[in-house]
C-alpha positions in Angstrom: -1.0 12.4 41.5 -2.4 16.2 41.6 -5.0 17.2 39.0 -2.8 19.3 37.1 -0.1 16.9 36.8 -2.7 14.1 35.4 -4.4 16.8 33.1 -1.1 18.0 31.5 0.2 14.1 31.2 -3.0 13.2 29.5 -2.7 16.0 27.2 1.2 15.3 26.4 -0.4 12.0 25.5 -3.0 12.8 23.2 -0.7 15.4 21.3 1.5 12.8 20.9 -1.5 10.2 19.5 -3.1 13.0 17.3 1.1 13.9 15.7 1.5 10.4 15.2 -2.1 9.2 13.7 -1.5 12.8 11.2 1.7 11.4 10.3 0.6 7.6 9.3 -2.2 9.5 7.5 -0.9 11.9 5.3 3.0 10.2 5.3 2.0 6.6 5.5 4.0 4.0 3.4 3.3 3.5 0.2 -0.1 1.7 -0.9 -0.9 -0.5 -4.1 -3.7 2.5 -4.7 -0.2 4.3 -5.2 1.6 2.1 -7.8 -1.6 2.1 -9.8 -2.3 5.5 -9.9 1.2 6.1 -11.3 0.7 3.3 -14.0 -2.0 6.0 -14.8 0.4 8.6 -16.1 0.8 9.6 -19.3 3.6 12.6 -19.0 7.5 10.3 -18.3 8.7 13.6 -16.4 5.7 13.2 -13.9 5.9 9.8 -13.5 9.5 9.4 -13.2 8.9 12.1 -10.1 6.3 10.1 -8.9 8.2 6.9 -9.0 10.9 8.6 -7.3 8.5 10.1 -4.1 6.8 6.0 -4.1 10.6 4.6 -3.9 11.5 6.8 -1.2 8.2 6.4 0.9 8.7 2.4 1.3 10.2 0.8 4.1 12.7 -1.2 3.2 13.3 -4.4 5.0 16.7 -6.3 5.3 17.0 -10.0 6.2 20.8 -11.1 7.6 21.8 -14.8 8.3 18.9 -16.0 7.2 15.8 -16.9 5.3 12.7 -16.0 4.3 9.7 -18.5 3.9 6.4 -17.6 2.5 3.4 -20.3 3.0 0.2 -19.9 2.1 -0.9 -16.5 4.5 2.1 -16.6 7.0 5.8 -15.8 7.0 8.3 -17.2 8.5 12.2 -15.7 9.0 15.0 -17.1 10.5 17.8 -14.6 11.2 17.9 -10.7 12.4 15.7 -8.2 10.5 16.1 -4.8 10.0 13.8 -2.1 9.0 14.6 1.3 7.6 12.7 4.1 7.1 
C-alpha cells in the first residue's frame, strides 16, 4: 500500500473513532446519575421535559419467542432479541 493511501485510511479511521467516542459521550444512554437528578426537580414543567428527553434516550430491548432469566450476575434469553435505538 502507498504512503498516502495508508495515511488517508488511518485518518478515515480515527475520524470515525473520535465521531463515535463524541457521540457515546455527550449522547450516551441514559445513566441512573440521570433518573436521580430528575427526582431532584422541584418545577413539574421541567421535569416532565426531562422525563421526556430520559424516555427517549433509552434503548429499548424487545424479547420474541422467548424468556428472560435473571440469576444472580448473569442473564440468560432464549429466543430473538431486538434492540432499538
Amino acid at each position: 500500500m502507498r504512503r498516502t493511501r495508508q495515511e488517508v485510511l488511518l485518518s478515515i479511521i480515527a475520524i470515525a473513532l473520535c465521531s463515535i467516542a463524541i457521540k457515546l459521550i455527550f449522547f450516551g444512554p441514559s445513566t441512573r446519575g440521570d433518573m436521580a437528578a430528575i427526582g431532584k426537580i422541584q418545577d413539574a414543567d421541567e421535569k416532565k421535559v426531562a422525563i421526556e428527553r430520559f424516555m427517549n434516550r433509552m434503548p429499548v430491548v424487545w424479547v420474541r419467542g422467548g424468556n428472560i432469566d435473571v440469576s444472580g450476575s448473569s442473564v440468560t434469553v432464549s429466543g430473538s432479541v431486538e434492540i432499538e435505538r
